[in-house]
N, CA, C and O of each residue as an XYZ file, in Angstrom:
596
protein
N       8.331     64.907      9.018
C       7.515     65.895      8.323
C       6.825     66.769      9.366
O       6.352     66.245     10.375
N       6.748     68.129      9.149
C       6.120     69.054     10.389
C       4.802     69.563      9.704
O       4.713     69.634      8.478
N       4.196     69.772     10.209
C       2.864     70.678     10.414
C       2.581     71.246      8.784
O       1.779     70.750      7.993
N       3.268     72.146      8.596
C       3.589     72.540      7.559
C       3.308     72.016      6.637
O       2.296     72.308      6.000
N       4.361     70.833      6.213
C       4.157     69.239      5.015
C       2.563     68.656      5.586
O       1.595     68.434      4.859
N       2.604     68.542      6.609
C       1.566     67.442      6.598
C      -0.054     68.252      6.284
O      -1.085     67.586      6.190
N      -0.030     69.611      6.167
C      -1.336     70.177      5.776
C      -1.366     70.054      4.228
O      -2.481     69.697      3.847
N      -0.553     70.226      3.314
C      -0.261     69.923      2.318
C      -0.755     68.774      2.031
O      -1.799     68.692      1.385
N       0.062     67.459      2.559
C      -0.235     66.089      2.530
C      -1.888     65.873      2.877
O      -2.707     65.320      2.144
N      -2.075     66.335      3.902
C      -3.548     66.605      4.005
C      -4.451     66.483      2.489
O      -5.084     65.533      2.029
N      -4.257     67.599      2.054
C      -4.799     67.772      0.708
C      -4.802     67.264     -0.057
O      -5.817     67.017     -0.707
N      -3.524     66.828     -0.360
C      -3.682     65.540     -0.993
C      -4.644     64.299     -1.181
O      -5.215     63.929     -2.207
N      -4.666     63.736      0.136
C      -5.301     62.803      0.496
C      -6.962     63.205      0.183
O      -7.641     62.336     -0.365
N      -7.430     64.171      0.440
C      -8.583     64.870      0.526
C      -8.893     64.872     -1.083
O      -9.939     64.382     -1.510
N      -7.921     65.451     -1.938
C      -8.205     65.187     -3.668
C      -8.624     63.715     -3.794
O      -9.655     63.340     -4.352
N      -7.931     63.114     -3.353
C      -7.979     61.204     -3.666
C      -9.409     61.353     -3.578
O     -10.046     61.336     -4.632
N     -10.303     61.567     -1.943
C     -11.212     61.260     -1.945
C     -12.314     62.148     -2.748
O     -13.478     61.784     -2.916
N     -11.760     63.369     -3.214
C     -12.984     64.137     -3.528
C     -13.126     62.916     -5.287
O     -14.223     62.533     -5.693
N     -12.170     62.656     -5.798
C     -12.238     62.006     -7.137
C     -13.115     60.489     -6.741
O     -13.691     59.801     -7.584
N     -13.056     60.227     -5.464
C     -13.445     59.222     -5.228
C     -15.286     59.316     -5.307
O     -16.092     58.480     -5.715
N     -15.478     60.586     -4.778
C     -16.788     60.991     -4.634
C     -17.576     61.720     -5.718
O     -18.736     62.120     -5.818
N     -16.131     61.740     -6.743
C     -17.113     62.245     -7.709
C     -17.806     61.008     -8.823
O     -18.766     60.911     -9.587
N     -16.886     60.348     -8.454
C     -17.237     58.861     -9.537
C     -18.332     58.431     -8.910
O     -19.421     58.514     -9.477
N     -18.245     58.039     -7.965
C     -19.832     57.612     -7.164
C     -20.822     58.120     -7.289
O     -21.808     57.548     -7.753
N     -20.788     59.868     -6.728
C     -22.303     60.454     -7.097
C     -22.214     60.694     -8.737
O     -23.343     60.633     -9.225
N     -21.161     60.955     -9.735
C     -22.278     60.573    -11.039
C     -22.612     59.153    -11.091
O     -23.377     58.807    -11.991
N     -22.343     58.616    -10.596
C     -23.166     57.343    -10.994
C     -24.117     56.741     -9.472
O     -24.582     55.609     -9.331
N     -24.189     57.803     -8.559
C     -25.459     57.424     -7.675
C     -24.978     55.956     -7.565
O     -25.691     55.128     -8.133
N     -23.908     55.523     -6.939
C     -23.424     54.484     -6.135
C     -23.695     54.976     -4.562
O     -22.918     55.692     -3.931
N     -24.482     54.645     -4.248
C     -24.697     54.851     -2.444
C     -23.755     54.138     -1.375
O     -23.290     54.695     -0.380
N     -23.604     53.159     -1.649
C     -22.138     52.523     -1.004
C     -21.043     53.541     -1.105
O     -20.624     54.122     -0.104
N     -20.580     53.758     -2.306
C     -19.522     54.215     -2.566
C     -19.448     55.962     -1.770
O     -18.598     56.664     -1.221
N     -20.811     56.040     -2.116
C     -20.944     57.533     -2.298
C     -20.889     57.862     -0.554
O     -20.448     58.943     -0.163
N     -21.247     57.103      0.146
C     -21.724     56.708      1.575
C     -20.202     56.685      2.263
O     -19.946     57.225      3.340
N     -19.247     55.966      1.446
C     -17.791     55.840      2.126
C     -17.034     56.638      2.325
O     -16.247     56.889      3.238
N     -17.494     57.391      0.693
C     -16.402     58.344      0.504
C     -16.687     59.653      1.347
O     -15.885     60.329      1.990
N     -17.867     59.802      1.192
C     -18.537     61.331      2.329
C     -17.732     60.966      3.865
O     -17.107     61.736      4.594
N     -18.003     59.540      4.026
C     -17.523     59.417      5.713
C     -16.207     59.362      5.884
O     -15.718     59.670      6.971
N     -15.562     59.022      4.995
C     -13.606     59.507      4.724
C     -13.670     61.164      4.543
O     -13.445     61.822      5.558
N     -13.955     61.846      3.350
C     -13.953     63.096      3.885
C     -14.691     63.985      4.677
O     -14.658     65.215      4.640
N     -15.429     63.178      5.470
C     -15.794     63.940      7.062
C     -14.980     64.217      7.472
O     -14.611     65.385      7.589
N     -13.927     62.443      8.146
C     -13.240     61.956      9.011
C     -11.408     63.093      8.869
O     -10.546     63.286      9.725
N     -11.489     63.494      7.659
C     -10.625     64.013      6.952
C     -10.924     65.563      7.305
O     -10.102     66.025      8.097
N     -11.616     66.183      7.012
C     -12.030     67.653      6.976
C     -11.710     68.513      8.590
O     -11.168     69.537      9.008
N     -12.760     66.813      9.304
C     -12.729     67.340     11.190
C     -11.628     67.852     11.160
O     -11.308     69.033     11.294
N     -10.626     66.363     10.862
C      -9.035     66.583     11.517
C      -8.668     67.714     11.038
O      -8.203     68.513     11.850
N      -8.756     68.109      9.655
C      -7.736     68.712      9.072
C      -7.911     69.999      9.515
O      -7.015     70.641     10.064
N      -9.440     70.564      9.225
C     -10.351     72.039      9.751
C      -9.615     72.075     11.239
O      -8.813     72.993     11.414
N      -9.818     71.213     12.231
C      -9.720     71.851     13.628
C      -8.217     71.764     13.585
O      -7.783     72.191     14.655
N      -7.114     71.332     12.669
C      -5.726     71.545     12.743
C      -5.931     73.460     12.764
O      -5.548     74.215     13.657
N      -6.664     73.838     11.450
C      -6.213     75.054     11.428
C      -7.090     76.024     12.518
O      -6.783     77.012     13.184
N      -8.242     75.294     12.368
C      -9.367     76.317     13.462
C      -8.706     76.892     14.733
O      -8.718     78.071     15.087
N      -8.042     75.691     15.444
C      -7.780     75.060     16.610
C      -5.968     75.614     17.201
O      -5.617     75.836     18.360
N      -5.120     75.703     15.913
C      -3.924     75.609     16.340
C      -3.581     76.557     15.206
O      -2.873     77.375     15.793
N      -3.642     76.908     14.073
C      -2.899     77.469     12.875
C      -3.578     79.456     13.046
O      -3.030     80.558     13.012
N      -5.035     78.940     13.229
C      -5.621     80.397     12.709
C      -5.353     80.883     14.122
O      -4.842     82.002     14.169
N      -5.638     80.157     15.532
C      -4.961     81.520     16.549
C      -3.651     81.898     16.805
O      -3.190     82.670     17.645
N      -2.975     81.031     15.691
C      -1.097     81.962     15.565
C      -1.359     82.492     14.654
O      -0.187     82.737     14.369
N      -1.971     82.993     13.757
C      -1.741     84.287     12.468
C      -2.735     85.041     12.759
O      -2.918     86.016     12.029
N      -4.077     84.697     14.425
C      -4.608     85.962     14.232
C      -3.352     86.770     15.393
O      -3.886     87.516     16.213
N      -2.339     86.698     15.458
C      -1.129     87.502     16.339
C      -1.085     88.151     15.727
O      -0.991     89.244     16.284
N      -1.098     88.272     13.737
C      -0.660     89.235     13.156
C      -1.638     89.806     12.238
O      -1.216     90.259     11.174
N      -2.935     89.852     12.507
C      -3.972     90.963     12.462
C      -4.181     89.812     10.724
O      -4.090     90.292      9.595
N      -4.368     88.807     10.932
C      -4.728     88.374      9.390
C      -6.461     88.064      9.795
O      -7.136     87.568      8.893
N      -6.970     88.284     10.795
C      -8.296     87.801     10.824
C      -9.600     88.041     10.111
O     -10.650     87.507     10.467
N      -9.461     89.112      8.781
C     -10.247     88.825      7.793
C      -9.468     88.065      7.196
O     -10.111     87.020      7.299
N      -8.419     87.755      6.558
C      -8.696     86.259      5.856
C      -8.552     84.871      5.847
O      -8.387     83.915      5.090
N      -8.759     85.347      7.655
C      -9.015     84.072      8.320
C     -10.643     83.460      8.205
O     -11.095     82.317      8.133
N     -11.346     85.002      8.229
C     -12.630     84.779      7.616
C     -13.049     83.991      7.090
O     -13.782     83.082      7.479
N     -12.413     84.352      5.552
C     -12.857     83.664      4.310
C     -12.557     82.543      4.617
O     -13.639     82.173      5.071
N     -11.747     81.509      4.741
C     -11.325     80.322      4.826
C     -12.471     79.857      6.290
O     -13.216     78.895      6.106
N     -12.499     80.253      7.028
C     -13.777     79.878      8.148
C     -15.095     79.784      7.462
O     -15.707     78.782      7.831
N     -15.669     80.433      6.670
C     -16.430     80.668      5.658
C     -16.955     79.336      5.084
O     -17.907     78.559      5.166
N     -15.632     79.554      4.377
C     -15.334     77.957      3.401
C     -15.928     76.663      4.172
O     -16.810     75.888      3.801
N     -15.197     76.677      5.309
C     -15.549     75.276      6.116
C     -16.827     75.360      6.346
O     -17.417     74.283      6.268
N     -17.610     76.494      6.666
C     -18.889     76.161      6.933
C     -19.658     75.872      5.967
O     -20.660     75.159      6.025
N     -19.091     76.571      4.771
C     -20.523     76.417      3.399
C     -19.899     74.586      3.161
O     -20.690     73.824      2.605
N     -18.692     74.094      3.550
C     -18.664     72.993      3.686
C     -19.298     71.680      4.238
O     -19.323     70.534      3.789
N     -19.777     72.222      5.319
C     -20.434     71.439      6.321
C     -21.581     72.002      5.661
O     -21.541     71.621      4.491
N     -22.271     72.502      5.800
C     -23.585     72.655      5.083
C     -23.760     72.005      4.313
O     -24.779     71.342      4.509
N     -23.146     71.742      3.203
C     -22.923     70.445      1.518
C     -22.685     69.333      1.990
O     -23.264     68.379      1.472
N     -21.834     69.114      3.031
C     -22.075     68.095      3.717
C     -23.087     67.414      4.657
O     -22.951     66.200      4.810
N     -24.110     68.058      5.321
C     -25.236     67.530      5.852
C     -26.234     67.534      4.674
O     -27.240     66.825      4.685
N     -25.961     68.241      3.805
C     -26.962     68.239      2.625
C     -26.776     66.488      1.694
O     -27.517     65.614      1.242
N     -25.576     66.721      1.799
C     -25.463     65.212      0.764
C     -25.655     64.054      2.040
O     -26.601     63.342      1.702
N     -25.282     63.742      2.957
C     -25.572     62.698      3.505
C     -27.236     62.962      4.136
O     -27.995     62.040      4.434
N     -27.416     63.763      4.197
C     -29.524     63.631      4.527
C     -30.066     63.251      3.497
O     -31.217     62.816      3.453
N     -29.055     63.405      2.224
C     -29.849     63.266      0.891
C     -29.688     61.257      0.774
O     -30.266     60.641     -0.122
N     -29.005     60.699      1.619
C     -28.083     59.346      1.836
C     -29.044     58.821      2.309
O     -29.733     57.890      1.892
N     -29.130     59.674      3.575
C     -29.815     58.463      4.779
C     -31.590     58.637      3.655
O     -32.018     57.579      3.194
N     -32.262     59.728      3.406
C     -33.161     59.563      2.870
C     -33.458     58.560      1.271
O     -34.479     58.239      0.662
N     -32.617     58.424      1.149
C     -32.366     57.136     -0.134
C     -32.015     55.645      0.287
O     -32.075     54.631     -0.407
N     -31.663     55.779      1.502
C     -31.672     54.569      2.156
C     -33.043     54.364      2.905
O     -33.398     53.281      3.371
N     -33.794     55.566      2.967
C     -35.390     55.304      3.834
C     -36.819     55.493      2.612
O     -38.001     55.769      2.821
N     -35.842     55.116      0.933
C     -36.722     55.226      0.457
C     -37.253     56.424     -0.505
O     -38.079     56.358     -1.416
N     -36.724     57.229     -0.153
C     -37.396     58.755     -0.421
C     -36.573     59.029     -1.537
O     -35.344     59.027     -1.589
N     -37.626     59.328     -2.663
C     -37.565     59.458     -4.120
C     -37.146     60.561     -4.733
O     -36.814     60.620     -5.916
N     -37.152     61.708     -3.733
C     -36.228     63.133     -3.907
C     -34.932     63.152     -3.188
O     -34.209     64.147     -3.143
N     -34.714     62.222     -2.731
C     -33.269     62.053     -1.806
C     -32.131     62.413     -2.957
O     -31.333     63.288     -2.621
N     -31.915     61.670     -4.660
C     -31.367     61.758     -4.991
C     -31.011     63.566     -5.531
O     -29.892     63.946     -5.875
N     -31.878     64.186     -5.498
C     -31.576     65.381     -5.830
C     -30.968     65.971     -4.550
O     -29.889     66.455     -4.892
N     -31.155     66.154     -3.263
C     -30.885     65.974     -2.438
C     -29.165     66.075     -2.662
O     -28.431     67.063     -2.647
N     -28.882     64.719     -2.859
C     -27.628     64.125     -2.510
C     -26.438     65.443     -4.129
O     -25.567     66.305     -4.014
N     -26.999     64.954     -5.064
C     -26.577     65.840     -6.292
C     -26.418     67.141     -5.611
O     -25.531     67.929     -5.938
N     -27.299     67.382     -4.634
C     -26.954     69.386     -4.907
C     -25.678     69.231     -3.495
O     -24.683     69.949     -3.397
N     -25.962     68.409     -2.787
C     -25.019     68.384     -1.605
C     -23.162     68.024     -1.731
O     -22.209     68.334     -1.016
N     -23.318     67.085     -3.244
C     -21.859     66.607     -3.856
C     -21.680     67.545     -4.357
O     -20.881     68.285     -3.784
N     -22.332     68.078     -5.750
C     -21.953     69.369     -6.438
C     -21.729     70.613     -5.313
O     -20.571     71.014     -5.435
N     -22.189     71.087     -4.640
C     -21.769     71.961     -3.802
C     -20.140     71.892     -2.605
O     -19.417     72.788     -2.170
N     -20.124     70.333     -2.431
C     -18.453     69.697     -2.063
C     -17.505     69.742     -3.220
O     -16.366     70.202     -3.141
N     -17.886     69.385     -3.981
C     -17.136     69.500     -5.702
C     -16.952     70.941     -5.651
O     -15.766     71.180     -5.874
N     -17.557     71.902     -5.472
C     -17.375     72.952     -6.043
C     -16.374     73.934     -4.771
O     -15.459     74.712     -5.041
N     -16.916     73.578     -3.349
C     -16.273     74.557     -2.632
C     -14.754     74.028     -2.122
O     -13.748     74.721     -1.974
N     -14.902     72.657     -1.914
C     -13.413     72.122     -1.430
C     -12.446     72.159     -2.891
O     -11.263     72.437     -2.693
N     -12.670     72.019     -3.677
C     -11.305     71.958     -4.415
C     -10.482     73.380     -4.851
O      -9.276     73.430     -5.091
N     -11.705     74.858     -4.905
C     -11.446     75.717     -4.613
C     -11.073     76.923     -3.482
O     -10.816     78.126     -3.451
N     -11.291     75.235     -2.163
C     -10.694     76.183     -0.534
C      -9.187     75.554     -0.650
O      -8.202     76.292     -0.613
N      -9.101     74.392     -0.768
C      -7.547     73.751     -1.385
C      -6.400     74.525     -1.829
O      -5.316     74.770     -1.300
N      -6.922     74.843     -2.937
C      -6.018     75.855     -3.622
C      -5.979     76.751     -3.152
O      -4.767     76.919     -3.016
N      -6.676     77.948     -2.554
C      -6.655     78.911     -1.365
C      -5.641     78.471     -0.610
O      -4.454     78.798     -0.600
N      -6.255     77.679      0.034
C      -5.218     77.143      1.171
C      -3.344     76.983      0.703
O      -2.331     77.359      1.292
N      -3.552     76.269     -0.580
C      -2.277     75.717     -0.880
C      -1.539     77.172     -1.507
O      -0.357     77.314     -1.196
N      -1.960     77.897     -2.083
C      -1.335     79.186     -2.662
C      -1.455     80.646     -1.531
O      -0.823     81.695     -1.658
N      -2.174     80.405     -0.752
C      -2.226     82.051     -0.161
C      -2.113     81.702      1.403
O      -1.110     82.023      2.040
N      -3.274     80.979      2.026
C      -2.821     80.519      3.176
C      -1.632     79.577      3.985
O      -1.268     79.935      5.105
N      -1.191     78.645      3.498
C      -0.185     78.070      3.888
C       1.431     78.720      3.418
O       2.500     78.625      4.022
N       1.233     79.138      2.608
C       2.817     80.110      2.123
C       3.113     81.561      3.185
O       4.209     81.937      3.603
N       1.653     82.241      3.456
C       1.474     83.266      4.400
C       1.983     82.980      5.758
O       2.663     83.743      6.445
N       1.495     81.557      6.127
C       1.861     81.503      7.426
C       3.325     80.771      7.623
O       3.763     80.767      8.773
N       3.927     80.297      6.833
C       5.332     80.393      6.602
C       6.048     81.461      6.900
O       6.776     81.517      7.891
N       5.846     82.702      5.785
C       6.193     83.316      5.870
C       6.256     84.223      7.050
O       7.370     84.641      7.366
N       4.990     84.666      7.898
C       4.931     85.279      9.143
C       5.479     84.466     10.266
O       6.323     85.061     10.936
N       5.194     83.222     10.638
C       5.292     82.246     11.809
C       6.782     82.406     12.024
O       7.570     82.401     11.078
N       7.082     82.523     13.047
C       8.208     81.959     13.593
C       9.220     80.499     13.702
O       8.506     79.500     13.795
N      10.286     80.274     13.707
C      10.384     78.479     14.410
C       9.665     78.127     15.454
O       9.113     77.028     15.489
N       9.561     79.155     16.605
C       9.020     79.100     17.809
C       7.511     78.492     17.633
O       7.150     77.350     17.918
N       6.880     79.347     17.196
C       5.720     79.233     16.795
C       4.856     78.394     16.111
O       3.663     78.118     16.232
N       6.471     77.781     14.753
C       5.402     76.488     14.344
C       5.905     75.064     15.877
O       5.124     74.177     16.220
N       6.977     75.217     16.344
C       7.133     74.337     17.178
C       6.182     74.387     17.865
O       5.853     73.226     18.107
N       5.359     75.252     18.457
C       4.190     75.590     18.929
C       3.036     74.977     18.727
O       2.507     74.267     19.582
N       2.620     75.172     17.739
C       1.704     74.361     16.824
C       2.016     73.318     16.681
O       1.216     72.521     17.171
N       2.940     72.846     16.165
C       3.427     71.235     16.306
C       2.878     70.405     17.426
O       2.334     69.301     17.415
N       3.208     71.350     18.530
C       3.021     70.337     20.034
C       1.947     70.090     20.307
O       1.697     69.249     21.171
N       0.853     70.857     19.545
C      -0.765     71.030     19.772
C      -1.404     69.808     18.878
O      -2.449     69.278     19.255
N      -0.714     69.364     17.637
C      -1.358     68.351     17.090
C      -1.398     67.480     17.781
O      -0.512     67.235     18.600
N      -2.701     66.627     17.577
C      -3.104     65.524     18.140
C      -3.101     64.559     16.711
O      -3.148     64.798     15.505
N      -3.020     63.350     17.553
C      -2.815     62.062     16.601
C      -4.073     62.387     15.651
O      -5.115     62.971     15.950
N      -3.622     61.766     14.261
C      -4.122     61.921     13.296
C      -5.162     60.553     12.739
O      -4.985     59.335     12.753
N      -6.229     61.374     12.292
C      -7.168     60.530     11.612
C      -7.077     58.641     11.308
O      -7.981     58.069     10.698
């Protein structure tokens, strides 16, 4: 499987956990909710610096760097929902009685932006760079991945 499949597959895996995280925070399971955030960390790093790192500086060759934007965008209002829900964690583990709202606005805000950068990704970005990339080029990229998550 090349580069290509495995960003796909990526996503996949990433749905598993977002369903995983949604069952937990409605029901304010902190274990659960605690696992699943640290799987799709562990998940996002890899997957984000696949494209940050190796995908987006072969398509900015062909002048796509506004909508390389948007998708850079994405990852950050990502990470943001993400320090939001786990501060909302560690503060429910130290006690603190607003943590849970906290944690709610930090899941709902992962709920809301990853399953709609996904589909981005899976319909406009990954078909685009098919289409432009070269063989050369994804062989290129290929050689740049590093072992996976």
């Amino acid at each position: 499987m090349g580069l290509y499949d495995d960003l796909f597959a990526q996503h996949r895996v990433a749905e598993g956990i977002l369903d995983r995280i949604r069952k937990a925070g409605a029901a304010l399971a902190a274990e659960e909710l605690t696992e699943g955030l640290a799987l799709l960390r562990k998940d996002a790093e890899y997957h984000f610096g696949l494209e940050e790192n190796i995908l987006f500086p072969i398509l900015n060759r062909y002048g796509k760097e506004d909508l390389l934007e948007a998708f850079l965008e994405d990852h950050v209002e990502f990470w943001k929902a993400m320090e939001k829900a786990e501060k909302g964690l560690r503060g429910l583990q130290a006690g603190d009685s607003k943590a849970t709202g906290l944690i709610k606005e930090g899941v709902d805000a992962i709920l809301d932006i990853l399953p709609a950068h996904i589909e981005k990704e899976d319909n406009v970005l990954f078909p685009m760079a098919k289409e432009v990339m070269t063989a050369a080029e994804w062989r290129e990229a290929e050689s740049k991945v590093p072992p996976g998550p």
